[in-house]
C-alpha positions, 0 to 999 in steps of 0.5 A, a space after each residue: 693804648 691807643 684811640 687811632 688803631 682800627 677796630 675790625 668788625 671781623 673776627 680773628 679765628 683759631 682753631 684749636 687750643 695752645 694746651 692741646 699742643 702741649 699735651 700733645 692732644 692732637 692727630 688731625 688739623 684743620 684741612 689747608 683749603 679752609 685755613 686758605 678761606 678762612 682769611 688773608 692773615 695768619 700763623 700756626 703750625 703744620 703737621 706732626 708740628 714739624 713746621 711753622 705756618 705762615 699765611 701771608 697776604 693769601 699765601 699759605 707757606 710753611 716753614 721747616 728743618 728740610 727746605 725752603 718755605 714752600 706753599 702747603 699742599 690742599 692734603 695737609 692740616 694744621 693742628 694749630 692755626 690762628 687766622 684773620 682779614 688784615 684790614 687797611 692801616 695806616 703804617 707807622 715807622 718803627 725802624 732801629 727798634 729790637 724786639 722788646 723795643 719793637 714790643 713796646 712800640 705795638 703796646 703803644 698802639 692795643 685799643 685795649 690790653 682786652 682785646 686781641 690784635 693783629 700785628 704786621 712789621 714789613 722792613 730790612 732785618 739787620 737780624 732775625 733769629 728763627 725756629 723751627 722744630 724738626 718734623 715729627 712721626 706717630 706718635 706725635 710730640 708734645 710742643 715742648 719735646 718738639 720744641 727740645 729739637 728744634 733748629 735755629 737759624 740768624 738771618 742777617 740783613 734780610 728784608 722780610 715780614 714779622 706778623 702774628 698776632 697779640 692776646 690778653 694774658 686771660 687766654 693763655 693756654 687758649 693762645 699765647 698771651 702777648 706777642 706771638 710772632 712769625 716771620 717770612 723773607 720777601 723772597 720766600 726762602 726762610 722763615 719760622 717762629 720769631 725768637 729775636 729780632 733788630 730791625 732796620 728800616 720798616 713800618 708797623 701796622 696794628 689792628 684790634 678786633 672785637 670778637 674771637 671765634 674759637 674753633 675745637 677739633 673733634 678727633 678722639 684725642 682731644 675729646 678724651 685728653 685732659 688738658 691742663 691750664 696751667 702751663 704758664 711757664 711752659 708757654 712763655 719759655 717755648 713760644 714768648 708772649 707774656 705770663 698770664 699774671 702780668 
């Protein structure tokens, strides 16, 4: 724990619930023009959950199977979207550090395993491995089966940003607890849901925040699907993070 993190008097914002992803309780998303005004920060998914978001430094990019990262149209939505202000921080290096150790190192720096935070890594990849899901069609997958069917890609020596976010293991289900990590090249032409990681050289930026403001669709799916919380197991196996009980 640490007394040097920042704490942001802003709120992380996230629309919609991890347990509707996996029941598959979802066929609208949040428009991309209010994910754009909603902050400077964030991840999420996109459509069908063909794809992984990435909302960096105001860029609202999403990553899939069929091209490059490209910006999101104004006419898509995303079904799942965790979003903030990245405040000024302080850097600190952490380079030659894998994912575990990288996890570690951001631990180290939670104002409290209570609160939610928001992480950024910036630096040159000896390697990152990626995901992501191939795009779906009416009716929709759940996370799991879109996950079933995903592509992989190792990207070496590449210079890029790892950014997500961490969650006390209380909320899984609403998010992913612990570490949830996405990741996008400098020059924009790959990223996706980060699955390992070695990095070179680079810097790590924490900041905690003192509210989360949970946003829920209101489509006819959702209202009428039940959702279950108790996919712990699931949860860890597609997305990472931590087991609720740790």
């Amino acid at each position: 724990m640490s007394s040097d993190t920042p704490m942001s008097s802003d709120a992380i914002i996230q629309y919609a619930v991890l347990d509707a992803l996996l029941a598959a309780a979802y066929t609208t998303g949040l428009p991309a023009p209010q994910a754009r005004e909603l902050g400077d920060f964030g991840i999420g998914c996109c459509d069908g959950l063909g794809g992984e978001v990435v909302l960096l430094d105001g860029d609202l990019v999403e990553c899939t199977d069929e091209a490059p990262p490209r910006a999101m149209d104004d006419s898509e939505t995303l079904p799942f979207f965790e979003v903030c202000r990245f405040p000024e921080v302080a850097p600190v290096d952490v380079s030659g550090t894998d994912l575990a150790a990288l996890t570690a190192a951001i631990e180290e720096h939670l104002v409290s395993r209570n609160l939610f935070h928001a992480v950024r890594i910036d630096g040159v990849f000896a390697a990152v491995r990626v995901r992501v899901p191939r795009r779906g069609r009416s009716p929709f997958p759940s996370l799991a089966e879109a996950t079933r069917d995903q592509v992989e890609t190792v990207l070496e020596e590449c210079a890029g940003t790892l950014l997500g976010f961490w969650a006390p293991a209380i909320y899984q289900g609403i998010a992913v607890a612990g570490l949830h990590l996405h990741f996008l090249s400098d020059d924009r032409l790959a990223g996706g849901h980060v699955l390992e990681s070695t990095l070179a050289k680079g810097s790590l930026r924490v900041a905690a925040y003192r509210r989360f403001d949970l946003r829920l669709p209101t489509d006819d799916v959702f209202l009428r699907t039940p959702l279950s919380h108790d996919q712990d197991h699931r949860i860890v196996a597609m997305e990472g993070g931590a087991a609720r009980k740790a």
